[in-house]
N, C-alpha and C positions, 0 to 999 in steps of 0.2 A: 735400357742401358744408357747413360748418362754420356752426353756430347764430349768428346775425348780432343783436347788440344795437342794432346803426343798419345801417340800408339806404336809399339815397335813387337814383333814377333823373330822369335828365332835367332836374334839379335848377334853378332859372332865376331870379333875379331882378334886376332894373332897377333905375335909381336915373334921377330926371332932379334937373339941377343948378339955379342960381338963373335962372342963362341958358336954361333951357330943354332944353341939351342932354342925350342918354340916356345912360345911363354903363351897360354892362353888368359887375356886381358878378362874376355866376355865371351858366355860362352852360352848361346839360347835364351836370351836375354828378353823379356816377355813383359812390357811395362806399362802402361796406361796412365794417363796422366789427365782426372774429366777439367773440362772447363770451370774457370773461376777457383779462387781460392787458392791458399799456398800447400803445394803438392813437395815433401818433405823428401829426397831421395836420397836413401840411408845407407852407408855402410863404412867400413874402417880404411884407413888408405888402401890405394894397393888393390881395393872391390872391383874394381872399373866405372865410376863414378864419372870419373873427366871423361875417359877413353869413350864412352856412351854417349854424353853430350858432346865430344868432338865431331863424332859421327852423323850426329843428329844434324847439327849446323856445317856439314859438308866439308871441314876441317880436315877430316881422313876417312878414307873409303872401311865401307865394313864387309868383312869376308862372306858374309851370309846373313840372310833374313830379309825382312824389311823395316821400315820408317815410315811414320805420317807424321804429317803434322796438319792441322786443322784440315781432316780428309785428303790433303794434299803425299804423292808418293815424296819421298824427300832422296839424293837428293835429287833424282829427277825432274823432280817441278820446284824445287827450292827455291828459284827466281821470283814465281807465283808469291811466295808466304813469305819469305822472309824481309820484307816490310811490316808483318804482323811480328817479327821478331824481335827483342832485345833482349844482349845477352851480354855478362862476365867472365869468361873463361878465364882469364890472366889478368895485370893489374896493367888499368888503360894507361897511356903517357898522353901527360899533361905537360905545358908548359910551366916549369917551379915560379917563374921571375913574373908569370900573369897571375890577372885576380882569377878565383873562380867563376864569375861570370863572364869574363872575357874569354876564357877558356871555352867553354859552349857556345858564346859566339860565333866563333870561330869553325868549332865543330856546325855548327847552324846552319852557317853558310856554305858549310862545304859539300851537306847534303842535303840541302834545299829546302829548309826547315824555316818559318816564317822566324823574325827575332825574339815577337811579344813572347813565344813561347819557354825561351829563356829562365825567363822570371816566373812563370808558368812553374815548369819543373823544380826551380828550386826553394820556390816554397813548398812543393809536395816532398821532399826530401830536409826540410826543414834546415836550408842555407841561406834563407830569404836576407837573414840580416846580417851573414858572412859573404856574401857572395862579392862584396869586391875587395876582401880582402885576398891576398895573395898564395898561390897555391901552396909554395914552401912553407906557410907557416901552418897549415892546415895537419888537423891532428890527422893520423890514420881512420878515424871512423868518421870524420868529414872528409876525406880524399875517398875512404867507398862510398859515400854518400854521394860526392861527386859525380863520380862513376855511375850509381844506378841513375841521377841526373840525365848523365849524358844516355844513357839508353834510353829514359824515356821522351826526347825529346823528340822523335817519330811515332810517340803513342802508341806504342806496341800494345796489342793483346795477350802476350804470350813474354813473360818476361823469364831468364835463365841466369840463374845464379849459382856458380859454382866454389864451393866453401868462402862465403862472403866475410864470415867472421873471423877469417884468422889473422893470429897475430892481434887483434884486437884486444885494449883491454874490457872490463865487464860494461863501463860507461858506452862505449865504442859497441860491445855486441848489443845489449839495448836500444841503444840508436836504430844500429840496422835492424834488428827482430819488428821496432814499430814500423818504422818505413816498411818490412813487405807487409808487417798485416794491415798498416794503412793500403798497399795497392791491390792484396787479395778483397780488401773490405770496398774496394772499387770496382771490383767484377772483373779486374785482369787475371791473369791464371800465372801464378808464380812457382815456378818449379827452382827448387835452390836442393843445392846436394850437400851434407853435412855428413862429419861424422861424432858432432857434436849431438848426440840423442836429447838431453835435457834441453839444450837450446829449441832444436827445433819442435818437440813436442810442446813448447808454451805459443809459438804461431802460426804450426802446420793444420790443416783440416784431413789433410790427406796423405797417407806413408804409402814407399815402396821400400824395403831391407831388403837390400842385395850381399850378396858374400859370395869371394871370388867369381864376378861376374855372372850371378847367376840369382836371379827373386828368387827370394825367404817367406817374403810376408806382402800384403798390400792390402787394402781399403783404410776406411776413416782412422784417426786416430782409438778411436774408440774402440770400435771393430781388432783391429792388430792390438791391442791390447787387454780386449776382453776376450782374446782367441788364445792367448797364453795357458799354456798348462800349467803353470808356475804355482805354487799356493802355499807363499813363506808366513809361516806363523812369527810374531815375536814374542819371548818365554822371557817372562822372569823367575826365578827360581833361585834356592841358597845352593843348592849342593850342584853345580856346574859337572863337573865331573861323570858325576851319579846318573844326571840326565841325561850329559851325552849318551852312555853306557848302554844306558835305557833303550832310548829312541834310538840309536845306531843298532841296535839287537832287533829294532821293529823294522827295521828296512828303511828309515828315515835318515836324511842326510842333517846334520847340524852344525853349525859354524857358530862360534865366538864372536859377538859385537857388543866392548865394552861390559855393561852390565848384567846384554841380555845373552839369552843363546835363538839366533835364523834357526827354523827347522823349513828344512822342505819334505815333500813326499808323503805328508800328512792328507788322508782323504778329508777328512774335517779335525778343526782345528780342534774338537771335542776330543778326538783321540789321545794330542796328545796330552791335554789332562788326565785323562784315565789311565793311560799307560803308565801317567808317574803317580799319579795317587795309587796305585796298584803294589808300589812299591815305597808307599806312606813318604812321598814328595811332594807337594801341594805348590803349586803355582800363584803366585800375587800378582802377577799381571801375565795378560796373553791377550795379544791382537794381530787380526791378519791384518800383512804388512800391501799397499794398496800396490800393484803392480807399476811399471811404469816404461817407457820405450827402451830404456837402459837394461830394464830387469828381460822383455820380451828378447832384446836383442841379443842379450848373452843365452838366453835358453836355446834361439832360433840359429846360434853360430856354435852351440857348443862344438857340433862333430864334424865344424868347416875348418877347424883347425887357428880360428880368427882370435882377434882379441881386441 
């Protein structure tokens, strides 16, 4: 088994509302997280995504289970590790009226961080040649850039990012996607929480899909995706209608897209030519359609009620 930066079992906690009633956030929460590489932690708002990492980083107590983090119990020994820690949970406060690099200065100094490394960080976030410019003028995906700046400036092992992209625009999520897989590509272990699937599967190595506080799916991207039952054919064909008719009669589900018709529930895609050549329909085009975190994720929540 592969050297685990985070490990939580049984994982659990509650929330009660103004009215009294219990909301469970997280509930047996079972996640692994191996060393190195960006570890992708998936699910839609509202999954317990923050409330997990809250816990993790001793932010708020958890009703049941436990937590490690680098074999450390958390947050019991928290002290111990969390100098291997850097983390984003909310958006840092900066000074608007200083540059960026006097801003970490600052921060440098106030927890005991030599200065050279300053300049250090922000060329690995790629601020080298903004950095004294001023933070108010700074786009939103240079202010998280910032940000993960300033967490790496204790050199963490273990870096935590919680929905770093949002609000970003597509120039801004690019930015940040290079920066983690530049720090996964450095042998730090980057766990960031998304509910953005297509983003994070261009620079995760590693998934966990949670839905309503509870793991769906986990190992490689590969792996959670080559574990899908999923197996959408794309049809082209003239008589739309006919097909559906057809294949809906076979036990097959099919949906309309533009010019073609999704089937799913197809054992092999040969089937469904035969079924409509059966009924002198003939297909001009038909290809399985390549799975993807999107396509696993809606299979993996259909009956969590999610979306």
């Amino acid at each position: 088994m592969p050297e685990l930066a985070i490990s939580t079992r049984g994982l659990r906690k509650t929330y009660r509302t103004r009215l009294g009633r219990k909301v469970v956030a997280v509930q047996g929460l079972d996640l692994d997280v191996p060393v190195g590489g960006v570890h992708g932690f998936l699910g839609p708002n509202g999954s317990g995504k923050t409330t997990s990492i809250r816990m993790l980083l001793g932010l708020i107590r958890a009703d049941a289970g436990t937590m490690t983090v680098f074999d450390r119990p958390v947050p019991a020994q928290l002290p111990e590790v969390v100098g291997r820690v850097g983390a984003i949970v909310e958006s840092p406060k900066f000074f608007p009226a200083f540059s960026g690099r006097k801003n970490l200065e600052l921060l440098a100094e106030a927890i005991g961080v030599p200065r050279k490394q300053v300049g250090e960080v922000l060329e690995q976030t790629s601020l080298g040649e903004r950095g004294k410019d001023r933070y108010k003028a700074y786009s939103l995906g240079m202010k998280q850039r910032l940000a993960i700046a300033a967490t790496l400036l204790k050199q963490p092992d273990l870096l935590i990012f919680d929905e770093p992209t949002n609000g970003l625009d597509p120039a801004g999520i690019r930015e940040i996607r290079e920066t983690m897989r530049g720090l996964g590509d450095q042998g730090r272990t980057v766990l960031v929480s998304s509910h953005i699937l297509a983003e994070v599967e261009q620079v995760a190595d590693t998934v966990s899909i949670i839905g309503h506080g509870r793991l769906l799916a986990s190992g490689t991207v590969a792996q959670v995706i080559g574990g899908s039952t999923a197996a959408t054919v794309k049809v082209a064909v003239d008589n739309h209608e006919a097909a559906i008719r057809i294949l809906t009669a076979a036990g097959m589900t099919v949906r309309a897209d533009g010019n073609y018709l999704l089937v799913d529930g197809a054992e092999h895609p040969a089937d469904v030519t035969r079924r409509l050549a059966h009924q002198e329909l003939y297909v001009s085009e038909l290809a399985p359609v390549r799975a993807d975190l999107e396509s696993v994720f809606l299979e993996l929540t259909a009956g969590e009620g999610l979306k």
